[in-house]
N, C-alpha and C positions, 0 to 999 in steps of 0.2 A: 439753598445750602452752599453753593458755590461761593456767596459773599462772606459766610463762615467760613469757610475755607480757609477763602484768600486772607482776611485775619487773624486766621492761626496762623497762617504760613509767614506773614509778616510779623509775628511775632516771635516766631522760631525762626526765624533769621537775626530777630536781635537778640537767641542766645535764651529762650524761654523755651526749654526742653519738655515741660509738663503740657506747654501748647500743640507740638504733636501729637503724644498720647489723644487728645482731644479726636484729630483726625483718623489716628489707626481707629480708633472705636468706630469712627463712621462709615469708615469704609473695608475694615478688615473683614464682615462678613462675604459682601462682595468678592472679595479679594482671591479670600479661598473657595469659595465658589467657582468661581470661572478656574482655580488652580486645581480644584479636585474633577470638575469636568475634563479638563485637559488631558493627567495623568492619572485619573483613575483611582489614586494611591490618597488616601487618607494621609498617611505619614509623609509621603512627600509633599502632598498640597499645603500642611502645613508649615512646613520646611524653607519651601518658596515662596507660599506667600508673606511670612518674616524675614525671607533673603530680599523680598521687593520692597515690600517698608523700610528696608534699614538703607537698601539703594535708592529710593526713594530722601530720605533724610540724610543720607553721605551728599545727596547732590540737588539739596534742596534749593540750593543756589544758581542753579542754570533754570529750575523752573519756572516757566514764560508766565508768567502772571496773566495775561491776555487769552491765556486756553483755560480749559477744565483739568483739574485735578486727578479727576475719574480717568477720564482719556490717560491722562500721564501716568497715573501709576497703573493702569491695565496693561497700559505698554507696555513697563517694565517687569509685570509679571509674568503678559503676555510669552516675556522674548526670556525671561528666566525657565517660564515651560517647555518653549521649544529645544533650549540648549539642554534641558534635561532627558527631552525625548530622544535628541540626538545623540547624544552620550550613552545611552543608558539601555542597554540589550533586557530583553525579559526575561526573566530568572526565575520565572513563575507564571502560571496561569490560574486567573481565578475561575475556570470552569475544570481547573482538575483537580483529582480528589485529594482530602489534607490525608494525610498517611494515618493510622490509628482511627480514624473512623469507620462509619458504616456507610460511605457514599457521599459524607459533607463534601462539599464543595469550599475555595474560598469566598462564593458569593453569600456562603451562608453563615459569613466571618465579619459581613461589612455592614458595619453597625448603623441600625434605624431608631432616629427620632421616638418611632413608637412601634409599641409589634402591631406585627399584620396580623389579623384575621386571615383563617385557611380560604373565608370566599373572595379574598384580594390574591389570591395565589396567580390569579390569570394577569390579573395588570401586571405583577409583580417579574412572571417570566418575561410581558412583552418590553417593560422595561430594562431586564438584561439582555437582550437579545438589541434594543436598541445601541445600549450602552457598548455593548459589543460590536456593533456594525459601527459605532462612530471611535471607539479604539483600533477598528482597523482602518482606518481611512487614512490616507499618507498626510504626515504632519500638516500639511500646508492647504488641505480641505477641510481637515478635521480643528483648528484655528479658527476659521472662518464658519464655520457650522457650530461651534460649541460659541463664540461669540454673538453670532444673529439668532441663534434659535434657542439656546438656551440662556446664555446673559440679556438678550434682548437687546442690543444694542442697533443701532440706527445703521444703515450702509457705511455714511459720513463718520461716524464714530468708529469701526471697524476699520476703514480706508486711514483714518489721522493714526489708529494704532499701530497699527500695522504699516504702517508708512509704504500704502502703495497706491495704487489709482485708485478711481471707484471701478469704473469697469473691470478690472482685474479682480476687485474681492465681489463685483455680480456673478462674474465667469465663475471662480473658486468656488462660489453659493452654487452657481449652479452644477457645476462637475460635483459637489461634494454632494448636492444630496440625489443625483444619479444614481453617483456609488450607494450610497442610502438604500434607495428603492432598489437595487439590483440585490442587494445583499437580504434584503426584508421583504421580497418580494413572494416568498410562503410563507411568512409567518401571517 
């Protein structure tokens, strides 16, 4: 896939803008994936992960041809998530109730693929309950956690995004799912 890539991407350098398109399709699931892990927020995953594509193709020009794609634009989604988190006070909780109901929640706001069955109710809480221990995790574990364990990405791959050591994003892996276990440690 990477040798597609790099074809599109040489071709949208000479000015073939339909060759992009090409790449967001491959990789925009992706994209907002690891952006709705991050912020939790539907509207804003989406949000950012089309502010990363567009920075992405403003500056498709510095891209090193010699690396991965993937790497490169995680990064820049990566670092468009954290400025979001940083900026961005909660103004809402999705485990408190929406007003005019009878006890909804906003978790029971956040739209699934397909409906559950009532005997998936148990997976269902211990997945918010997770989702919830890895939103409180301080930005910079919760980075690092939502890339290895839920993107699957490689140490190496995490360490080039994030541009920091590898033993630094081991440590963060490890401190971050400490706080994990300490937080889920009765459910």
């Amino acid at each position: 896939m990477d040798g597609v890539v790099k074809l599109r991407i040489r071709e949208v350098l000479k000015g073939d803008q339909n060759a992009y398109g090409e790449i967001v399709e491959l990789y925009k699931d992706k994209v907002f994936q690891l952006c709705y892990r991050m912020l939790g927020n539907h509207h804003e995953a989406e949000d950012i992960a089309q502010e990363a594509f567009i920075r992405a193709y403003v500056n498709i020009a510095r891209f090193n041809m010699e690396l991965k794609f993937s790497t490169w634009i995680y990064r820049i989604a990566t670092n468009l998530c954290i400025d979001r988190i940083r900026k961005k006070k909660p103004d809402f909780y999705l485990d408190a109730e929406v007003s005019g109901t009878d006890g909804l929640t906003m978790y029971s706001q956040v739209a699934a693929e397909t409906n559950l069955p009532e005997e998936d109710l148990e997976s269902i809480e211990l997945q918010e309950a997770i989702q919830r221990a890895i939103s409180k995790l301080p930005e910079k574990y919760r980075t690092v956690i939502v890339l290895k364990y839920i993107e699957e990405l490689s140490l190496n791959e995490i360490s080039e995004i994030l541009d920091m050591p590898l033993g630094t994003v081991k440590t963060r892996i490890h401190r971050g799912r400490e706080s994990l276990r300490q937080q889920l440690r009765n459910v």
